[in-house]
C-alpha positions in Angstrom: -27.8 -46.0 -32.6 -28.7 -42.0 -33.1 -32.4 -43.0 -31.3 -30.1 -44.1 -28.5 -27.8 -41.3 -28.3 -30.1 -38.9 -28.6 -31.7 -40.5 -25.7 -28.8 -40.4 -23.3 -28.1 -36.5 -24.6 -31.9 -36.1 -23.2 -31.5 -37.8 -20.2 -28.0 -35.8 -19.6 -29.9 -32.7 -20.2 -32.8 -33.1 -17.8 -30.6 -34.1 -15.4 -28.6 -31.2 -15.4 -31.7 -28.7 -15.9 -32.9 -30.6 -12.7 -30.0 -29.6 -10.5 -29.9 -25.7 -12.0 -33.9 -25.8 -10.6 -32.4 -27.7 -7.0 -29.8 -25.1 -7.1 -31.7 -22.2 -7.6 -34.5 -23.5 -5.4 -31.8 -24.2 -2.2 -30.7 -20.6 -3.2 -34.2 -19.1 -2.8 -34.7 -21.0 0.8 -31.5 -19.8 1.8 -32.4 -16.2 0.8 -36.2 -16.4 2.4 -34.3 -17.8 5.7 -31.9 -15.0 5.9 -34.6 -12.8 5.5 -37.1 -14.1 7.9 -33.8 -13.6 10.7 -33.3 -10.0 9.5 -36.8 -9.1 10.0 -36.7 -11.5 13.5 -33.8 -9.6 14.7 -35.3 -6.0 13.8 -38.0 -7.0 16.3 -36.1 -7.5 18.8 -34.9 -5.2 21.7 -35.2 -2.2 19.2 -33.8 1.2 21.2 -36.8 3.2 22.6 -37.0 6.7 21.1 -36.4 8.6 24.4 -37.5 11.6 22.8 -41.6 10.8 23.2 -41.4 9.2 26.4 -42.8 11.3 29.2 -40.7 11.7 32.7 -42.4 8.9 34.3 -41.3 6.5 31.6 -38.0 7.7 31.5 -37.5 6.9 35.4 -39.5 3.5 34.5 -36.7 3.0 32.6 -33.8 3.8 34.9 -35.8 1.7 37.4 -36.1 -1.8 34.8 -32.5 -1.7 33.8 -31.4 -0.9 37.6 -33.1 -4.0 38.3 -31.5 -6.1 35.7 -28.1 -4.9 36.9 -28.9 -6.4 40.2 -29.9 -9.3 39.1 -27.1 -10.1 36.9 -25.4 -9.4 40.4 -27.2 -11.5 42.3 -27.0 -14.6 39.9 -23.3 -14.2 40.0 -22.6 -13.7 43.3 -25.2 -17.0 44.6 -23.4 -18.8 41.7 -20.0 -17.9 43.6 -22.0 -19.2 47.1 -22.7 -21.9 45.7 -19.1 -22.8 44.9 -17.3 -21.4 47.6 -19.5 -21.1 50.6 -17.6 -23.5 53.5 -21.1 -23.7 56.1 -23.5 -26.2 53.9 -26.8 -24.3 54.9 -25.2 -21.0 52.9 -24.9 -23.4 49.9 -28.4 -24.6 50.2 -29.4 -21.1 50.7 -27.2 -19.9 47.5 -28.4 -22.8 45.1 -32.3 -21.8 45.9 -31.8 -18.1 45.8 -29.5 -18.3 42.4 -32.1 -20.5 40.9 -35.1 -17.8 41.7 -32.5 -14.9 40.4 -31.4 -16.4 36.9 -35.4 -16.9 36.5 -36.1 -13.0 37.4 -33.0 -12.1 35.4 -34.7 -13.7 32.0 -38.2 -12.2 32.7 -36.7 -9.2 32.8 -34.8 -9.2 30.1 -37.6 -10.5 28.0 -39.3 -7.0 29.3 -36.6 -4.8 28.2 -36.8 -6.3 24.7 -40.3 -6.4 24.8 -40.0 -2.8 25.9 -36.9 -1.6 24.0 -35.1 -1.0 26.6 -31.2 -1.3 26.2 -29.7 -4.1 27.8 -26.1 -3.3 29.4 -23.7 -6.0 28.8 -21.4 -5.2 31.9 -22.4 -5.3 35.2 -22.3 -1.6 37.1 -18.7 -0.3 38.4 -20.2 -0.5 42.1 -21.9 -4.1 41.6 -18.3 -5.0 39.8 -16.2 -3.4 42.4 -18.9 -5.8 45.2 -18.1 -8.9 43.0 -15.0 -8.7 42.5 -14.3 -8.7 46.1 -16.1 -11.9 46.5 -14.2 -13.4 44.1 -10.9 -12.2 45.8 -11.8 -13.2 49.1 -10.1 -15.8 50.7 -11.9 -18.9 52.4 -11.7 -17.5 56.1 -13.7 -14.4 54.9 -16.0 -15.1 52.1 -19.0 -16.6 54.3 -18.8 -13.3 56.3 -18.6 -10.7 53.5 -20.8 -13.0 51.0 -23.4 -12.8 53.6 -22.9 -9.1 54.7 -22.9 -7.8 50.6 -26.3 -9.6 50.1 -27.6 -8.7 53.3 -27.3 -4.9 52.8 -28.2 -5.3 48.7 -31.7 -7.1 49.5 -32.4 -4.5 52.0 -31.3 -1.5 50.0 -33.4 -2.8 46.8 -36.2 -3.6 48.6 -36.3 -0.2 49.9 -35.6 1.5 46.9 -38.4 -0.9 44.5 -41.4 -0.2 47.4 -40.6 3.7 45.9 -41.2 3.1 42.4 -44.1 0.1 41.9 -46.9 2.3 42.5 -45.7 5.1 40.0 -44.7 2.5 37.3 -46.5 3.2 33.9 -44.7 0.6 32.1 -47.3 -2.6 31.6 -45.6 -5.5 32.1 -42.7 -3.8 34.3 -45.2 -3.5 37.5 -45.8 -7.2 37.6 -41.8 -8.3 37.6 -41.1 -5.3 40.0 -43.5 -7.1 42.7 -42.3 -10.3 41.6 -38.8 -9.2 42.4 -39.5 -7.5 45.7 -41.2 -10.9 46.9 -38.2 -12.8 46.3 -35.5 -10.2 47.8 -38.0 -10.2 51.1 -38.0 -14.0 51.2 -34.1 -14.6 50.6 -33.5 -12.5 53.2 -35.5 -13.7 55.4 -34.0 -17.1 54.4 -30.5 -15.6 54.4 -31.5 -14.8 58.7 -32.7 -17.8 59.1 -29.3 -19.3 57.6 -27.3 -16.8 59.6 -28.9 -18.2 63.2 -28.5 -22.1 62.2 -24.9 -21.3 61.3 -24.0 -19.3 64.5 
């Protein structure tokens, strides 16, 4: 009878020592993960010290996150064509060219973390102020003034990118400033072309 009970008290024992060492061992993974998202996080989309970058990446900089504001534009407002557009080839048109803008918009917002460039969380007052109008805009007007806003933005960026790819320093930045400037010349051209068959 003791043999036995001594064997359940052992049995008891290593049971419980077993969970202590699951425990602790959960307790360690948990700790290890925690730290491996800290030091994940700390990589990413640090601020740039603006303090040793020279004029011409300072302006590179202004240029990137000009860019991303647009694009967040862009994807909202051809998200909004795509919902509210009445003439089918300006929904066609807005589900191609939203499509090509959320994928510009990721690229360069992988950049600015890449780069350490902040990345605004609201959309410019002007760009605001433009969307907002769309969204206000009754069904009798929106074609017209959806088409006239991104008319006049793709030609206005497109003007004001050709400026800057040359003189960017920033590697990485060049390559998504061309890539940009390609799409904005082929939506509008598309956006023409939608104009014509609609009229």
């Amino acid at each position: 009878i003791i043999f036995i009970n001594e064997l359940i008290k052992n049995k008891t024992m290593i049971k419980y020592n077993l969970k202590l060492i699951g425990g602790s061992m959960f307790l360690l993974a948990s700790l290890f993960f925690v730290s491996c998202q800290k030091d994940n996080n700390s990589n990413k989309n640090t601020p740039v010290d603006q303090s040793k970058l020279s004029e011409a990446d300072k302006q590179s900089i202004v240029v990137i996150q000009n860019l991303l504001d647009n694009e967040h534009f862009f994807t909202q407002a051809t998200a909004l064509g795509m919902e509210r557009a009445t003439k089918l080839e300006l929904k066609d048109f807005s589900t191609k060219a939203n499509e090509g803008h959320s994928k510009s918009l990721e690229k360069i917002k992988a950049v600015c973390v890449d780069k350490g460039i902040e990345i605004p969380e609201k959309l410019s007052k002007n760009l605001n102020d433009k969307l907002y109008k769309l969204t206000v805009s009754n069904n009798a007007d929106f074609d017209n003034y959806y088409y006239q806003s991104l008319l006049s933005d793709y030609k206005a960026n497109i003007d004001s990118l050709a400026r800057f790819i040359n003189e960017n320093t920033y590697q990485n930045a060049q390559d998504i400033l061309i890539e940009v400037t390609t799409v904005y010349n082929k939506n509008l051209d598309q956006l023409d072309k939608t104009k014509k068959a609609t009229n």
